[in-house]
C-alpha positions as CSV (number, residue, x, y, z in Angstrom):
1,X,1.2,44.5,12.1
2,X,-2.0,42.5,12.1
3,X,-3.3,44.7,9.0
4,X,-0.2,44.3,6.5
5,X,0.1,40.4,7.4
6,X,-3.6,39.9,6.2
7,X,-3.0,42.7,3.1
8,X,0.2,40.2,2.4
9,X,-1.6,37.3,3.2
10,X,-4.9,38.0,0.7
11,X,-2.0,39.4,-2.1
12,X,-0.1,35.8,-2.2
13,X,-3.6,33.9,-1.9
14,X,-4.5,36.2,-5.6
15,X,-1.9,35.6,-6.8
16,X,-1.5,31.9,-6.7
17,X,-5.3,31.9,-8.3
18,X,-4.2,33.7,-11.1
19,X,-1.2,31.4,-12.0
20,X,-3.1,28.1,-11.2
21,X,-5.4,29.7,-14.2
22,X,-3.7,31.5,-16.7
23,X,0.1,29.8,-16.3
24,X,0.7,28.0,-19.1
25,X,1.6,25.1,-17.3
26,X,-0.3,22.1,-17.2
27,X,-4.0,22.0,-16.6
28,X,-5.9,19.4,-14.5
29,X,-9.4,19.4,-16.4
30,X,-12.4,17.5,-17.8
31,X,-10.7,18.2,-21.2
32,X,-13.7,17.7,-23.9
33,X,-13.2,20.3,-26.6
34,X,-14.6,23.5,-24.3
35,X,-14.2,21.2,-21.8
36,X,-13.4,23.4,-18.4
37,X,-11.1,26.1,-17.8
38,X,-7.4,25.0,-15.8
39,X,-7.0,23.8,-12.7
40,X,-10.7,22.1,-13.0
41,X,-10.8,18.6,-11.7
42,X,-10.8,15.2,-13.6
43,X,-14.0,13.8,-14.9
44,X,-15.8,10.8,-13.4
45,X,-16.9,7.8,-15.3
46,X,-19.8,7.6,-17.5
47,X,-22.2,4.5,-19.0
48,X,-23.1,4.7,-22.6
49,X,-25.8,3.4,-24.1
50,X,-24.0,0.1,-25.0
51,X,-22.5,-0.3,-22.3
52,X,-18.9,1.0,-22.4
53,X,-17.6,3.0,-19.3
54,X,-15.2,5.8,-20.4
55,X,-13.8,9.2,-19.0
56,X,-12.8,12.3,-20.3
57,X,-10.1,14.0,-18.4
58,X,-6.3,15.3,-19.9
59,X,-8.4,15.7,-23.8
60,X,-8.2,12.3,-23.6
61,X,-11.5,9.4,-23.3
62,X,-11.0,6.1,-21.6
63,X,-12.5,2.9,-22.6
64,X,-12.2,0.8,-19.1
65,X,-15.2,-1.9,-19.8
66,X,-12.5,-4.5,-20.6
67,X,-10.3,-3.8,-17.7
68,X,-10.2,-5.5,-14.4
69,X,-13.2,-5.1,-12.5
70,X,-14.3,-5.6,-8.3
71,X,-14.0,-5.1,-5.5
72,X,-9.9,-6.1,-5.4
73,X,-8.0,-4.8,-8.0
74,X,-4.5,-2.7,-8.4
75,X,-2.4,-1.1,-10.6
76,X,0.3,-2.4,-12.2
77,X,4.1,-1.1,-11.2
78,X,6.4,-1.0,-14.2
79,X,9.3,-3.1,-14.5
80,X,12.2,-1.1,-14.2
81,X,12.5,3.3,-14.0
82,X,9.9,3.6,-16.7
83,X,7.0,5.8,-15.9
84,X,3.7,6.4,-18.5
85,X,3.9,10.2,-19.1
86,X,4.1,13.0,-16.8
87,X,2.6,15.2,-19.1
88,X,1.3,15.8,-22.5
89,X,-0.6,18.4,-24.6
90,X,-3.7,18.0,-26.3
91,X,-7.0,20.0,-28.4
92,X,-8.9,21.9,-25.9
93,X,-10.8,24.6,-27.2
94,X,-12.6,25.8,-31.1
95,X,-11.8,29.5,-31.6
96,X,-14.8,31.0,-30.3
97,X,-14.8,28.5,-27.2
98,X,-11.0,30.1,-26.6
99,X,-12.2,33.8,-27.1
100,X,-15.1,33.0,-24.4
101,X,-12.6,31.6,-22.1
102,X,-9.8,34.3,-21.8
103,X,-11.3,37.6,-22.4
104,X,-13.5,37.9,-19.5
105,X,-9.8,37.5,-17.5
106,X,-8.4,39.7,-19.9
107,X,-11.1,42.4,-18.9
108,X,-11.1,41.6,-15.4
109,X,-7.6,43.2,-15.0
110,X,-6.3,40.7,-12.6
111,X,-3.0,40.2,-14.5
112,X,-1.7,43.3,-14.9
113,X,-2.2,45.7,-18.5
114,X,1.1,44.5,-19.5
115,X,0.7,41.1,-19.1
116,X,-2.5,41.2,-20.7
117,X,-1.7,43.2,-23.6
118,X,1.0,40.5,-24.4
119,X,-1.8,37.8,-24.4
120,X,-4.0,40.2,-26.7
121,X,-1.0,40.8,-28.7
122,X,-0.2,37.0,-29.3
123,X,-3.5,35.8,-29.8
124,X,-5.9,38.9,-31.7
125,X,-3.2,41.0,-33.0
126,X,-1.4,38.9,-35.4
127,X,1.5,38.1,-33.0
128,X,1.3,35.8,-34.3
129,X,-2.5,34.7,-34.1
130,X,-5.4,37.2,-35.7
131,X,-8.7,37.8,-33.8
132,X,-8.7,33.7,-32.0
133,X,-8.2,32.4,-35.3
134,X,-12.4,32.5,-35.6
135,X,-12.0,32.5,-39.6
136,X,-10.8,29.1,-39.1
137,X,-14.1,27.9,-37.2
138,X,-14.5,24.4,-37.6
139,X,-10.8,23.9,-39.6
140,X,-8.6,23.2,-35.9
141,X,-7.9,23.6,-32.5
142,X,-6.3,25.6,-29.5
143,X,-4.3,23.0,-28.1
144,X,-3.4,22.8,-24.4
145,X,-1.2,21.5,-22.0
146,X,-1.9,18.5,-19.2
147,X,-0.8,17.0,-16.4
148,X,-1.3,13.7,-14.8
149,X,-3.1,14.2,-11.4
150,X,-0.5,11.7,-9.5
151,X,1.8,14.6,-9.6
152,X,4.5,12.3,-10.9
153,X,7.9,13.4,-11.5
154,X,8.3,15.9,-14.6
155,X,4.3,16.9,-14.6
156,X,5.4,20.6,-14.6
157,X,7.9,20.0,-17.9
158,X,4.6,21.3,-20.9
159,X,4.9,25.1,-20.0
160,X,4.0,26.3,-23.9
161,X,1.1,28.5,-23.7
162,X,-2.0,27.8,-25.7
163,X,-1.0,27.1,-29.5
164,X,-3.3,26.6,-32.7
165,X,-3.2,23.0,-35.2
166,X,-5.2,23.1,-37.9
167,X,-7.1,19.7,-38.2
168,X,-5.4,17.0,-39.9
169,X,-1.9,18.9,-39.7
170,X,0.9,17.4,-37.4
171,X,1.5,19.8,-34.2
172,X,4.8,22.2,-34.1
173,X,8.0,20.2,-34.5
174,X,9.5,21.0,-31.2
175,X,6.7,20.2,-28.8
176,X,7.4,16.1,-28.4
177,X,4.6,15.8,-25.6
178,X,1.9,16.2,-28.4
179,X,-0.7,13.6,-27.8
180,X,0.2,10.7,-30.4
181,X,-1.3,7.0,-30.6
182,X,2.0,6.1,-28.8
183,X,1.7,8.6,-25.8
184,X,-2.1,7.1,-25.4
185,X,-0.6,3.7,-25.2
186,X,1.4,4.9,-22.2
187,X,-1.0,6.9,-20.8
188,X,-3.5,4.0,-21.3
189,X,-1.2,1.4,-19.5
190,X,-1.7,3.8,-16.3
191,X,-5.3,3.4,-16.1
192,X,-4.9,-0.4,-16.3
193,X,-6.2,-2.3,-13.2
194,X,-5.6,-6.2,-12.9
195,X,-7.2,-8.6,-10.4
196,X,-5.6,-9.6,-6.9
197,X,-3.5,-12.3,-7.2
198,X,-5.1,-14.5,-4.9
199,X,-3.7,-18.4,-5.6
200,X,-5.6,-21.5,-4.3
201,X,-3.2,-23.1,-1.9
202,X,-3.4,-26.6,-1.2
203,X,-3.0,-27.2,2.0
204,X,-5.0,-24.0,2.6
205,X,-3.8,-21.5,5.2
206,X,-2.5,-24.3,7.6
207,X,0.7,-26.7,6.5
208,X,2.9,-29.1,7.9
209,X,6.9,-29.0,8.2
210,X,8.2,-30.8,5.2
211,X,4.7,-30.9,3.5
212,X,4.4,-29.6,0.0
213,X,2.1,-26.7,-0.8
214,X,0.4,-26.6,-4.0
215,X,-0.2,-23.4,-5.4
216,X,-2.0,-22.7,-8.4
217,X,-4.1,-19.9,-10.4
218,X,-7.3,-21.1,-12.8
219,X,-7.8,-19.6,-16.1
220,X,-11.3,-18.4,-15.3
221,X,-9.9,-16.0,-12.7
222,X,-6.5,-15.0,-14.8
223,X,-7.1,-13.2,-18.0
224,X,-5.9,-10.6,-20.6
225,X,-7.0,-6.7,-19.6
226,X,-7.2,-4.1,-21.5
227,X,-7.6,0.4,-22.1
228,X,-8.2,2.3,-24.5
229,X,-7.6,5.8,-24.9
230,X,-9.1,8.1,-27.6
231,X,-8.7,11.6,-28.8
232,X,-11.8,11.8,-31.1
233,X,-10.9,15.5,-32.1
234,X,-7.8,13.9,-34.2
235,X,-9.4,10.5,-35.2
236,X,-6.7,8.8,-33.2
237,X,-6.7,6.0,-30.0
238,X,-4.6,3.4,-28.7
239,X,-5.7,0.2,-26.7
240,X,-2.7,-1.4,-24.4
241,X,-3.6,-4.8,-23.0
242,X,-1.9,-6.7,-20.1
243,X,-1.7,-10.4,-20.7
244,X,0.0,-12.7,-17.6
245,X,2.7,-14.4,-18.2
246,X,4.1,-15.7,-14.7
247,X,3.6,-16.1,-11.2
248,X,6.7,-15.5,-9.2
249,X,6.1,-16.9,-5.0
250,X,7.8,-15.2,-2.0
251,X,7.7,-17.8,0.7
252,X,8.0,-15.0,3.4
253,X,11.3,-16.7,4.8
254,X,14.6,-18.5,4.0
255,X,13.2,-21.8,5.4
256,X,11.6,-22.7,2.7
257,X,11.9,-24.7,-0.8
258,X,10.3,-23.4,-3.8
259,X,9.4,-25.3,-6.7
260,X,10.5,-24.5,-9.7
261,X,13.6,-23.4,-7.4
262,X,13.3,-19.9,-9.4
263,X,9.8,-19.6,-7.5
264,X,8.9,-18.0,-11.0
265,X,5.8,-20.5,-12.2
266,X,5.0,-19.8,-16.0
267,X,1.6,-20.2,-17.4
268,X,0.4,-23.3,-19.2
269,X,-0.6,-23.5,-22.6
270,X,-4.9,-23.0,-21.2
271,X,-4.0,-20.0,-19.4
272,X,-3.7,-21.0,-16.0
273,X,-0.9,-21.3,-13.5
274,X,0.3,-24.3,-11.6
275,X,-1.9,-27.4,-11.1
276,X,-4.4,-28.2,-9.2
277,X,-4.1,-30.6,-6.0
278,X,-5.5,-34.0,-6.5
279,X,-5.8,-36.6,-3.8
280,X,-2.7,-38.8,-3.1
281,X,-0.4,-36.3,-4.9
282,X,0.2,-34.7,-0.6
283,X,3.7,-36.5,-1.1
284,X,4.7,-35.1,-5.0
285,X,6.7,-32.1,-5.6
286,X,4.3,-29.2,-6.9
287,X,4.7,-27.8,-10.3
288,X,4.6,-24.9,-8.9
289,X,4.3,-24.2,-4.9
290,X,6.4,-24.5,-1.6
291,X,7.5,-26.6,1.3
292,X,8.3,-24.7,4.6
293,X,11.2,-26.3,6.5
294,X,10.5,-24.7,9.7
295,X,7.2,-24.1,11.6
296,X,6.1,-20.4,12.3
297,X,6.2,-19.1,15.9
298,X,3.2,-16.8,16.6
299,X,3.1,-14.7,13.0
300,X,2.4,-16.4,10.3
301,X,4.6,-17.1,6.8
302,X,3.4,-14.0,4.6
303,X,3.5,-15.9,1.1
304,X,3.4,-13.4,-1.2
305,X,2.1,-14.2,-4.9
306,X,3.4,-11.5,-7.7
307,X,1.8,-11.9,-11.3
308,X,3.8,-10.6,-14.1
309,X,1.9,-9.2,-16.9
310,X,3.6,-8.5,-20.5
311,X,2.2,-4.9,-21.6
312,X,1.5,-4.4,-25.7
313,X,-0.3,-1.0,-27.4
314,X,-1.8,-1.0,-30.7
315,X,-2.8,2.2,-32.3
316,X,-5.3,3.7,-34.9
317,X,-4.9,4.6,-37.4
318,X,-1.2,3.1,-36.9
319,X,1.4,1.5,-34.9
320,X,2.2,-0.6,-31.7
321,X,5.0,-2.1,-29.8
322,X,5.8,-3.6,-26.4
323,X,5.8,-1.6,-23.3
324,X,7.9,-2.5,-20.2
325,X,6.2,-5.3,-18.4
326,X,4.0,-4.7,-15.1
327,X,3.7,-6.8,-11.5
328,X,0.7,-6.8,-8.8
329,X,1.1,-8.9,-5.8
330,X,-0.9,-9.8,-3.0
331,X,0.3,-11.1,0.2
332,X,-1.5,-14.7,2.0
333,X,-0.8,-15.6,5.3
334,X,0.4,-19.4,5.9
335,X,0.5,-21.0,9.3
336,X,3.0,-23.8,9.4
337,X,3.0,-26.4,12.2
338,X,5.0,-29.4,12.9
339,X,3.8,-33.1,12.2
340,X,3.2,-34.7,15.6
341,X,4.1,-38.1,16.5
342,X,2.3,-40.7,19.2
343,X,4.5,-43.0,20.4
344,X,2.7,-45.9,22.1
């Protein structure tokens, strides 16, 4: 019994090597042209000589030098069930690259004669590719198919198997996860990192009951971020940048009055959020901030501070629209206690 578990156990463990290569389902990959076989792993970042940090990974190259930066920074969550694409298909490999790639597992046998003889068929018999297309050296590219590394829902929907676009044509009709400047936009928005939203609070960390709490973001600290994505095979890239547009406050409990009474703050014509604290304003209602009605016992309020970021892509050589706005939040604990009185 021992013997025919481990036969079974070593045929399933082959087996599940050779699909996680050769499937045509998505690839996880450094994905330069020739960039990696499937089921590689995702390229690392990289410094230029000017500066700019980009990645390669998905056939795609990422532009993050204006994005958020440090030590605390998130990504954004969509407004709404919108989700930046699960999976998409892009150029991978020049004729001879391709030819290098899948004939040693051809030769190797590990697929089966049958299997492989439909692969040779398809791709060097004229079924309905001719030797790799190598006359067309130089004139296109074997596309492939991607997947986002997240695993998010629909990453297993590109099954097509390797297929050819000559350069400047558009890719087959019927394949709508074909790398455009729209899907980089999306794709883009997912590699978008903003900074915590950490607000200056006035009183700071300790309040009173019935004492307003100012609460208010600079400009210096709150600005625009952006991505950009780039296929240089096909000339074409997308940059989506998140500007901020409001600060919405969570007191962290029903005792409590907001101001505005939305709690939703919007940003001033500078930039910034709110307004600063100034001396012998203690008594004024904020612009934007919060008076607690009750005092906490033992925990602390958890005043939670969610920026709202409006989310726009512009594409070369064309096109651009809105995407569906994003929110990071970060939570800051308040201590509230009540205002003592001496009587005498």
């Amino acid at each position: 019994m021992p013997a025919v578990i481990s036969r079974y156990a070593t045929t399933v463990a082959a087996a599940a090597l050779v699909t996680l290569l050769l499937s045509p389902g998505p690839a996880f990959a450094d994905n330069k042209i020739g960039g990696g076989a499937k089921g590689g792993t995702q390229a690392g970042g990289s410094s230029t000589p000017d500066g700019t940090i980009s990645a390669t990974a998905g056939g795609i190259a990422y532009d993050r030098s204006k994005n958020g930066a440090g030590s605390s920074v998130g990504p954004l969550t969509p407004v709404g069930n919108w989700t930046p694409p699960a999976c998409w298909y892009a150029p991978k490999y020049s004729p001879a690259e391709f030819k290098a790639y899948v004939e040693p597992i051809w030769s190797a046998d590990s697929t089966g004669s049958s299997w492989d003889n439909a692969q040779r068929d398809r791709y060097v018999n004229g079924k309905p590719y001719t030797n790799f297309n190598l006359d067309k050296a130089d004139k296109g590219y074997w596309w492939d198919s991607y997947a986002d590394p997240s695993f998010r829902p629909g990453w297993d929907a590109c099954q097509k198997p390797y297929f050819w676009v000559d350069k400047g044509a558009p890719p087959p009709p019927d394949i709508p996860e074909a790398v455009t400047p729209e899907i980089l936009g999306k794709l883009a928005y997912a590699e978008i990192r903003v900074p915590t939203t950490k607000v200056t609070l006035k009183p700071d960390g300790t309040s009173k009951v019935n004492l307003p709490t100012w609460t208010w973001l600079d400009k210096s600290d709150f600005h625009p971020v952006s991505v950009t994505a780039s296929v240089a095979a096909l000339g074409i890239s997308a940059t989506t940048t998140a500007t901020p547009v409001s600060l919405k406050l969570d007191p962290g409990t029903a005792d409590a009055t907001l101001f505005p009474a939305s709690g939703e703050c919007p940003i001033n014509a500078d930039g910034s959020i709110g307004t600063p604290y100034e001396a012998g304003s203690a008594d004024q209602a904020p612009p934007c901030g919060v008076t607690y009605r009750r005092a906490t016992s033992g925990a602390p309020y958890n005043l939670k501070a969610t920026v709202t970021w409006k989310i726009h892509w512009v594409g070369t050589p064309a096109g651009g629209d809105d995407l569906p706005e994003g929110t990071f939040g970060q939570d800051q604990q308040v201590t509230v206690q009540e205002i003592q009185a001496v009587n005498r």
